[in-house]
Backbone as a ProteinNet text record, in pm:
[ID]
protein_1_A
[PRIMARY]
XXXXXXXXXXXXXXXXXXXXXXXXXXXXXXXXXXXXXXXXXXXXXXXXXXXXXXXXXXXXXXXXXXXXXXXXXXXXXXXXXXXXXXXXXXXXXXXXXXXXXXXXXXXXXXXXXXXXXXXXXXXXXXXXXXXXXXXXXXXXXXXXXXXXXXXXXXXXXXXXXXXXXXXXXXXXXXXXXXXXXXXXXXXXXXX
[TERTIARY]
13095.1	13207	13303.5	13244.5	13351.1	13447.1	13375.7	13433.5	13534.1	13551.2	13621.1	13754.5	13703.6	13809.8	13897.3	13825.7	13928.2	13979.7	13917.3	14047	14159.6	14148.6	14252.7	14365.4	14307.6	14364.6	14467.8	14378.7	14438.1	14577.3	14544.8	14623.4	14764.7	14761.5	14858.9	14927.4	14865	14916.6	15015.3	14921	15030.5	15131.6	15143.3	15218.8	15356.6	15305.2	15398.8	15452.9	15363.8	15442.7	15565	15492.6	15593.5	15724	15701.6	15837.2	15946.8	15853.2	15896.9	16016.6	15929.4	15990.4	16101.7	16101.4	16201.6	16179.3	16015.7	15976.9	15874.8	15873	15803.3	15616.1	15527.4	15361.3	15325.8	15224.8	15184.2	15034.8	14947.6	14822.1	14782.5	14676.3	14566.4	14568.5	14591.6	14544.4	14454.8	14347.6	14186.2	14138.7	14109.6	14047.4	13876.3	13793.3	13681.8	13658.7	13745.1	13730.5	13637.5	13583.6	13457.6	13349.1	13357.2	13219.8	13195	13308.6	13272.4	13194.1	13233.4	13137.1	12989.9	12994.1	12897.4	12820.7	12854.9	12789.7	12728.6	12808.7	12763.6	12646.9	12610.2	12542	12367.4	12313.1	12229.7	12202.1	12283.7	12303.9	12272.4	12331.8	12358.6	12218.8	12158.4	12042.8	11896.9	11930.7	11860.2	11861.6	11940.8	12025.6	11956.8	11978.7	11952.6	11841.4	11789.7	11694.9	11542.5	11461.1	11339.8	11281.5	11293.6	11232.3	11302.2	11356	11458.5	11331.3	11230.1	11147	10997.5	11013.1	10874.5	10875.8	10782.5	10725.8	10808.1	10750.5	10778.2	10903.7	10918	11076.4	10982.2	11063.7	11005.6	11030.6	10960.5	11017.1	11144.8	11104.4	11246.4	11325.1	11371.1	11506.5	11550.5	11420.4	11488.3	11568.4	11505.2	11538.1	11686.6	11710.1	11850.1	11956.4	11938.7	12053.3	12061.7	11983.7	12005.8	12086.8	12037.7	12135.3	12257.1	12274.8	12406.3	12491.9	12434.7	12477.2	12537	12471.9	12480.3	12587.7	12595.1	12711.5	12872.4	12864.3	12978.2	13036.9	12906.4	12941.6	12994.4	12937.8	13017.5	13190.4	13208.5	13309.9	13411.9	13324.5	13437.2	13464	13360.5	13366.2	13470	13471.2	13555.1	13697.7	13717.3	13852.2	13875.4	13826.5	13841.8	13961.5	14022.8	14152.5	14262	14249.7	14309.1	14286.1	14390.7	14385.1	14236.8	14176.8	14055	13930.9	13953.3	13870.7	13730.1	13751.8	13615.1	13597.7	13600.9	13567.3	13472.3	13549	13474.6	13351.4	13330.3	13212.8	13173.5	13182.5	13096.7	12999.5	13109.1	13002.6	12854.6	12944.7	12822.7	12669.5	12714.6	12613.3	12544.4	12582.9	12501.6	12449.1	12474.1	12403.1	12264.8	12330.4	12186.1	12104.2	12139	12055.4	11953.4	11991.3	11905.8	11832.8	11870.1	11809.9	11699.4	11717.1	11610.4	11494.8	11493.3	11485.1	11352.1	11379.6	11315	11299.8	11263.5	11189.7	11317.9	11432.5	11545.5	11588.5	11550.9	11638.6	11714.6	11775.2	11868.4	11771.6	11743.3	11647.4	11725.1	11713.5	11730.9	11627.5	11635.4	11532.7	11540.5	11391.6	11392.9	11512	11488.9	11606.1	11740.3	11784.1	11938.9	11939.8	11808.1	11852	11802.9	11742.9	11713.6	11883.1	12024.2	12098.6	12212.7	12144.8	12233.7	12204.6	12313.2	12277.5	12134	12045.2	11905.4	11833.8	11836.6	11767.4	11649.7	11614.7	11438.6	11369.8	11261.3	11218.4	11106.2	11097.8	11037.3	10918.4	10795.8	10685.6	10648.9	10506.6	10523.9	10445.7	10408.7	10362.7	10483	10619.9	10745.5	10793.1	10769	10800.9	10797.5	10892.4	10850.3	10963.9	10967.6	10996.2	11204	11237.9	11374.4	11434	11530.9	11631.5	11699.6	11796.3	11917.4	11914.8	12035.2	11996.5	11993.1	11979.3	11998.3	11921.6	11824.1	11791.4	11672.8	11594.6	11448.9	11413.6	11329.5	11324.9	11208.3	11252.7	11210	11183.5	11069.1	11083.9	11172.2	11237.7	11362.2	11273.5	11109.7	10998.2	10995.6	10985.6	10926.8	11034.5	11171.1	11238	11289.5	11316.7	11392.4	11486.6	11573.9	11779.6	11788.5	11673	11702.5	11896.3	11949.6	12127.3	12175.1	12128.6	12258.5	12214.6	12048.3	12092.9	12159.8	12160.3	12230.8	12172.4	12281.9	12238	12354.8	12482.4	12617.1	12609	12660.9	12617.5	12832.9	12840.7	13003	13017.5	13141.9	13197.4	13150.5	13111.4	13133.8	13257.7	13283.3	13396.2	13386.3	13438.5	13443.9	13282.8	13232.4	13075.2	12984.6	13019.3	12930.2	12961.3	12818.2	12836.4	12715.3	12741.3	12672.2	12624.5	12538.4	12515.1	12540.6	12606.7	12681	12606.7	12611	12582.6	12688.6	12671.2	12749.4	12818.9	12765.5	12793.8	12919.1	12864.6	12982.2	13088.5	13078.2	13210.6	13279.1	13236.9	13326.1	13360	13291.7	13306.2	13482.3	13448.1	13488.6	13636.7	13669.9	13769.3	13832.4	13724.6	13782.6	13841.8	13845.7	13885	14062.9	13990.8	14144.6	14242.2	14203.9	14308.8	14377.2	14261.7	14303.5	14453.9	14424.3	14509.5	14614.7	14600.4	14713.9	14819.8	14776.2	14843.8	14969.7	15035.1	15077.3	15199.7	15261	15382.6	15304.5	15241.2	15214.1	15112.6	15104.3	14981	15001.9	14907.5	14886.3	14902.4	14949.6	14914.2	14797.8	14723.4	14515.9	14516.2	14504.7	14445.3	14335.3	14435.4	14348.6	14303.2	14192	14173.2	14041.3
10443.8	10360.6	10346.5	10345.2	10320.6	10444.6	10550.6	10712.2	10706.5	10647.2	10652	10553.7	10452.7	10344.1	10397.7	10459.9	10581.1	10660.9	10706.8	10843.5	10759.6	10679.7	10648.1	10542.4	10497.5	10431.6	10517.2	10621.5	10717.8	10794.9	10829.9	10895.9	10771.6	10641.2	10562.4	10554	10484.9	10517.9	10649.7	10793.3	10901.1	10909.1	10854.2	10872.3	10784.8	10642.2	10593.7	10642.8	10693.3	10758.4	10850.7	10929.8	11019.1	10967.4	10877	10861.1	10765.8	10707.8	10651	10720.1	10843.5	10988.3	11053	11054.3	11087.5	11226	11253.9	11394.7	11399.3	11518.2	11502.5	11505.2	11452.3	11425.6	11558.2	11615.7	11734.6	11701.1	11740.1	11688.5	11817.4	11807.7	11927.9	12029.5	12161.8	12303.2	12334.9	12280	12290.7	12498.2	12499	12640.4	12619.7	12752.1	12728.1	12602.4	12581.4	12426.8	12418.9	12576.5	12609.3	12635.8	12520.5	12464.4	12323.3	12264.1	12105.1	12117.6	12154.8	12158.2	12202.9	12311.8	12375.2	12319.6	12173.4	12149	12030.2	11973.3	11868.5	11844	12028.7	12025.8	12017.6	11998.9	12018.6	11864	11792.1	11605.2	11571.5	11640	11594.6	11649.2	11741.6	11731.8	11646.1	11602.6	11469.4	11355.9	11347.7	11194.1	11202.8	11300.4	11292.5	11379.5	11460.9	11542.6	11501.3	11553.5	11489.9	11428.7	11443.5	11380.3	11273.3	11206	11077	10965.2	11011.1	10917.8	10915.7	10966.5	10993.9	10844.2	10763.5	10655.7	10640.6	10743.3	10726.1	10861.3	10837.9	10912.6	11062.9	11181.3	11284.9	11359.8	11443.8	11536.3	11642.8	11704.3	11782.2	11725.6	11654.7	11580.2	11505.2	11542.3	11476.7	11606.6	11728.9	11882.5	11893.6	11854.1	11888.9	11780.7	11640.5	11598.1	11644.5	11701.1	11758.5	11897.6	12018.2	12114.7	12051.7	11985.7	11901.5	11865	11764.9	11717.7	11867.6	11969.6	12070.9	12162.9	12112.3	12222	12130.5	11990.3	11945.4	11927.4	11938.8	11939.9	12138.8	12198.6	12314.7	12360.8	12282.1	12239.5	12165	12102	12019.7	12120.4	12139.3	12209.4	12376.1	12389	12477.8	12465.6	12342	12267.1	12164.5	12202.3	12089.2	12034.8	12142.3	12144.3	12050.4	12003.6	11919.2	11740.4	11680.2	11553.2	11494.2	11369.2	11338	11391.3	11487	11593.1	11588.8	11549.4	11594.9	11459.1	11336.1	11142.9	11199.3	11276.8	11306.5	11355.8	11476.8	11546.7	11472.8	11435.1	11344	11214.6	11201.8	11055.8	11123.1	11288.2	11342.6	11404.3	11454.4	11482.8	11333.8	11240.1	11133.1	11037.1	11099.8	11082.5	11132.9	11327.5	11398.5	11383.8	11363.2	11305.4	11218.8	11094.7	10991.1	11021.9	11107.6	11142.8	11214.6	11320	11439.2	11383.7	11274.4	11237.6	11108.5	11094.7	10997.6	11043.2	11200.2	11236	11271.9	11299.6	11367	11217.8	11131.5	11011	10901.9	10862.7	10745.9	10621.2	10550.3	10442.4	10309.8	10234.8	10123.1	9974.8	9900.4	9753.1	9718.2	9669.8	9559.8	9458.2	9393.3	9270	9303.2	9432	9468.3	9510.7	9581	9633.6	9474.4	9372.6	9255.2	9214.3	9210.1	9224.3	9265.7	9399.3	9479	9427.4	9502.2	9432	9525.9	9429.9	9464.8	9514	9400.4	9396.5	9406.7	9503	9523.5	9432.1	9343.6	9239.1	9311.7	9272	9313.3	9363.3	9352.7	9366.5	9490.3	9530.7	9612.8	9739.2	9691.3	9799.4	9904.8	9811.5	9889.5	10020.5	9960.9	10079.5	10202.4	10285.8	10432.2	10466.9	10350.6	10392.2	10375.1	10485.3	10483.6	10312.9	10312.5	10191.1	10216.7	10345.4	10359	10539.8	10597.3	10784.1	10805.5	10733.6	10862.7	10766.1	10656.4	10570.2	10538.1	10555.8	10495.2	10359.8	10265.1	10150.6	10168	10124.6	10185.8	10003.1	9989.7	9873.3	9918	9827.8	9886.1	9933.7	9852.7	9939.4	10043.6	10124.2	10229.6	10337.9	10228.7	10395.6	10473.1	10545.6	10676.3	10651.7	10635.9	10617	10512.3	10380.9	10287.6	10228.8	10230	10223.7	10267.1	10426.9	10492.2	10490.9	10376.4	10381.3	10281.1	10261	10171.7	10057.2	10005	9838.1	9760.2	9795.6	9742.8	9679.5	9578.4	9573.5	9561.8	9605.2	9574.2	9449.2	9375.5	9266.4	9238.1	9200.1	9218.6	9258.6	9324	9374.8	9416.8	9328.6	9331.1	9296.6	9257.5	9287.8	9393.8	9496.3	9545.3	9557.1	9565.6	9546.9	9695.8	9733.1	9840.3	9829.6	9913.7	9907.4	10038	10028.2	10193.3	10187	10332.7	10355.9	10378.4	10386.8	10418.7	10543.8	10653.4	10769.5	10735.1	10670.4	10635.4	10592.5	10509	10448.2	10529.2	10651	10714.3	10826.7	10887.4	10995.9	10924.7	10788.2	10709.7	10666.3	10709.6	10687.8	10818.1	10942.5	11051.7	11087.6	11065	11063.7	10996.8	10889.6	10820.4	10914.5	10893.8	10966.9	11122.2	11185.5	11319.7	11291	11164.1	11191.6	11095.3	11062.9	10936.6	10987.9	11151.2	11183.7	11310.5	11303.7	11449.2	11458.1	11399.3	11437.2	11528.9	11483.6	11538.7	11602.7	11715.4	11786.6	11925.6	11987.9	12098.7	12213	12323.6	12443.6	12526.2	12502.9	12565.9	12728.5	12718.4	12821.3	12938.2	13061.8	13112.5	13260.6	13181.9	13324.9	13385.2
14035.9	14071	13953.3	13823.5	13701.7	13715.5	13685.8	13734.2	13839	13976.9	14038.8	14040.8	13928.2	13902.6	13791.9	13694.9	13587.8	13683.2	13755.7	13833.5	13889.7	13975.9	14045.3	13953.7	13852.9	13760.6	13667.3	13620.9	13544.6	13600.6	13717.3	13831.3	13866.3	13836.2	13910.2	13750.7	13639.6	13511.4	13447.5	13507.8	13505.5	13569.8	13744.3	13792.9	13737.1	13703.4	13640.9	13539	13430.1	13314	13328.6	13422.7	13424.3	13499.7	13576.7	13650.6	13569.4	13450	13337.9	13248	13212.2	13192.1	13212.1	13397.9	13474.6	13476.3	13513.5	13471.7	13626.7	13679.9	13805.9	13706.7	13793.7	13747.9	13766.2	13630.7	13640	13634.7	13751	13698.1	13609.9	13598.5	13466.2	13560.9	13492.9	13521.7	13478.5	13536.9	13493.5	13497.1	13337.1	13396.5	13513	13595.2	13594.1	13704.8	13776.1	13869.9	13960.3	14011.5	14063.6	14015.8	13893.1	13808.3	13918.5	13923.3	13998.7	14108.5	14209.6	14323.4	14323.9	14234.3	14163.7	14183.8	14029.4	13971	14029.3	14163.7	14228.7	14312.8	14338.2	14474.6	14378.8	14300	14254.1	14241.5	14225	14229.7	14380.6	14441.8	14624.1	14616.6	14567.2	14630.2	14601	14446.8	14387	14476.8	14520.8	14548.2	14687.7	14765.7	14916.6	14957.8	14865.4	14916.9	14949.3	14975.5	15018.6	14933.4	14808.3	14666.3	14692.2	14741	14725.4	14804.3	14864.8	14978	14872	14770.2	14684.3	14609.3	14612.5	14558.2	14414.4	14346.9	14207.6	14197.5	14079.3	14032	14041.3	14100.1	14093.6	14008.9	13948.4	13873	13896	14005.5	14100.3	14107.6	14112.7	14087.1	13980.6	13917.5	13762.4	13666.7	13742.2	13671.4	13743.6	13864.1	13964	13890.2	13861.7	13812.4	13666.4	13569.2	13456.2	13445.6	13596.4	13634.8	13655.9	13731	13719.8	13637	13568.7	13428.3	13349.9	13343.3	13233.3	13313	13445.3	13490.3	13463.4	13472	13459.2	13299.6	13210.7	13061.7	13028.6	13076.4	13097.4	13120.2	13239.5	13310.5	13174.8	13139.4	13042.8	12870.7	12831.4	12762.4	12763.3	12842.9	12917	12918.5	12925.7	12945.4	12815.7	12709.6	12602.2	12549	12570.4	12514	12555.8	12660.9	12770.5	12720.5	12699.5	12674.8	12718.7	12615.7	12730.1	12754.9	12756.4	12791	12665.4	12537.5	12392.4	12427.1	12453.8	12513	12615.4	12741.8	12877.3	12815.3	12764.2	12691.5	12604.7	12473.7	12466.1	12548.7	12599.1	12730.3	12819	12845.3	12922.3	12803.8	12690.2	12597.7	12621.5	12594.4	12555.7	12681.1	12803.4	12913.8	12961.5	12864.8	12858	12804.1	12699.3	12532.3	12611.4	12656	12705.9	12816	12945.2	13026.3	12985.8	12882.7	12885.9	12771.6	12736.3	12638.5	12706.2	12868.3	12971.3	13065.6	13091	13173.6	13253.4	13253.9	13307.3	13409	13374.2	13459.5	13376.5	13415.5	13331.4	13328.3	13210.2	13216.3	13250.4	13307.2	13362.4	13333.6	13235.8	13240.8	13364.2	13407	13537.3	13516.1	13434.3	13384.7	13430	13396.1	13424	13591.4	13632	13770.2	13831.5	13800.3	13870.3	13944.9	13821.7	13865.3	13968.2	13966.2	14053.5	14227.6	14301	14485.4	14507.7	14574.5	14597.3	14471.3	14376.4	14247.5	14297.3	14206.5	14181.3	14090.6	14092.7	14040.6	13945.5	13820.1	13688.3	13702.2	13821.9	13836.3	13751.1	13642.6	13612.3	13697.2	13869.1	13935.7	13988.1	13918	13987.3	13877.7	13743.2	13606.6	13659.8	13641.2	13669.7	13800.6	13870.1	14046.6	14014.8	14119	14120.6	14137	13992.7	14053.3	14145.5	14160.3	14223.7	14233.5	14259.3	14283.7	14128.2	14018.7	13954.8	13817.3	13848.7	13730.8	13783.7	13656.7	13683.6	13606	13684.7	13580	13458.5	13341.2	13215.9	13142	13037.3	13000.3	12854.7	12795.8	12681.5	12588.3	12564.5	12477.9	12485.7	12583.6	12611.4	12648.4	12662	12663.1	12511.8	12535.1	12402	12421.5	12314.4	12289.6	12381.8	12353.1	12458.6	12457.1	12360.6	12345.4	12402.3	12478.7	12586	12745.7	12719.7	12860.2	12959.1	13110.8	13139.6	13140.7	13043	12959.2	12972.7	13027.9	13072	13182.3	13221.9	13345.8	13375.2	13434.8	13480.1	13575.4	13581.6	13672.6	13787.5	13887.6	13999	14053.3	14138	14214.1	14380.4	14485.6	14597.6	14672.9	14623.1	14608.3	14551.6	14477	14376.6	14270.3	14229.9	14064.1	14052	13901.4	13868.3	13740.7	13688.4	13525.6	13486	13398.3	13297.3	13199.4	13118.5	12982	12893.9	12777.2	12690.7	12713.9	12743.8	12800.4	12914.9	13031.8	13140.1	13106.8	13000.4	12934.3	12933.4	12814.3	12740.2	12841.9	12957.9	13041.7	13138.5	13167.6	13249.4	13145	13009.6	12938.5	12924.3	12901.1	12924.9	13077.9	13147.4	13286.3	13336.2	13242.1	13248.8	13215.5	13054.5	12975	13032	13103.4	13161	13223	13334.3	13434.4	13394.6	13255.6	13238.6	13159.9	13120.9	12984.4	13029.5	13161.1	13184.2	13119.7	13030.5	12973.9	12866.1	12808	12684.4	12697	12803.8	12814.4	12784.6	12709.6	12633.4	12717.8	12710.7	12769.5	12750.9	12875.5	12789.9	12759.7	12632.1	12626.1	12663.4	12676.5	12816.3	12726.3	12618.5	12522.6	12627.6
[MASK]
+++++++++++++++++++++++++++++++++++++++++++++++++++++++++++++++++++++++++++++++++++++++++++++++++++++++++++++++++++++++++++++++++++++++++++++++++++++++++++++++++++++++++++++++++++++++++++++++

C-alpha cells in the first residue's frame, strides 16, 4: 500500500511539475519493462498459490518471493540511471538482505502484527506462521537484521494500516521520486 501511495503521489506531483513548467509530463523510458511482470508472477504465486493454505510459512514460497525480489532489483538496476531509481534499489537490497537472512520471509513481531487489521496475538504456538502474503511472525530475538524488518507500523488510513521496513521506505521514496522528477530526467543510456 505505501508503494502504491508513492506511485500515485509521485505521478500527481510530476504532473504538476511539469504543468508548472509549462512542459507536457514525460513519464520514464524504462529500459527491460518486461522484467516487471516477470518478475511479479513468481510473487502471485507465493501469495496465492497452494503454499498460501500451509500452517506454517513454507519454504516454496519463501524461494518465489526471493525470485521475485531478484527480478525487480534487476529491473532496477537496469534502469539506474533514471532519477530515484539507486533509493528504489537500495530499499529492495535491504528487503533481501533481511529476507534471506530469515528464511526468505519478511520478519514481523507478534507485537507489531497484534496491530495490524486481524492482528495475530503473541502466542508463541503462532512464531513461524504467516502474518500476511509475504511476512512471517518472528520474535525481534530471534530475528537477523532485526532493523530492516517490518517494525514501522504506518497511520491508519481509510481503515488499514500496515507495517513497512526500512527497505519499503526507501523503495516507496524511490518510486516517488521516479515519477515526480520528469523535467529533469536523464536520457538512459543505452550502452
Amino acid at each position: 500500500m505505501i508503494l502504491l501511495a508513492a506511485l500515485i503521489l509521485g505521478l500527481l506531483a510530476g504532473l504538476a511539475a511539469a504543468r508548472w513548467q509549462g512542459v507536457p509530463y514525460q513519464a520514464p523510458q524504462f529500459r527491460h519493462i518486461w522484467l516487471l511482470p516477470v518478475s511479479m508472477l513468481p510473487q502471485l504465486a507465493a501469495v496465492y498459490g497452494p503454499a498460501r493454505e500451509a500452517p506454517r510459512a513454507a519454504p516454496s514460497a519463501a524461494v518465489l518471493l526471493m525470485l521475485s525480489l531478484l527480478g525487480f532489483a534487476a529491473f532496477a538496476w537496469l534502469n539506474r540511471r533514471f532519477p530515484g531509481m539507486a533509493v528504489l534499489l537500495i530499499g529492495l537490497v535491504l528487503n533481501m538482505a533481511v529476507m534471506a537472512a530469515n528464511g526468505g520471509w519478511m520478519p514481523i513481531s507478534p507485537e507489531i502484527a497484534r496491530h495490524l487489521p486481524g492482528g495475530r496475538p503473541a502466542e508463541a504456538a503462532l512464531l513461524g506462521a504467516r502474518a500476511d502474503d509475504k511476512s512471517v511472525l518472528m520474535r525481534p530475538e530471534d530475528t537477523r537484521l532485526e532493523f530492516l524488518a517490518d517494525r514501522f507500523l504506518i497511520p491508519e488510513v481509510a481503515g488499514y494500516r500496515a507495517a513497512v521496513s526500512l527497505g519499503d521506505m526507501l523503495i516507496a521514496v524511490g518510486a516517488f521520486w521516479l515519477l515526480a522528477a520528469p523535467a529533469s530526467r536523464p536520457k538512459p543510456n543505452m550502452e
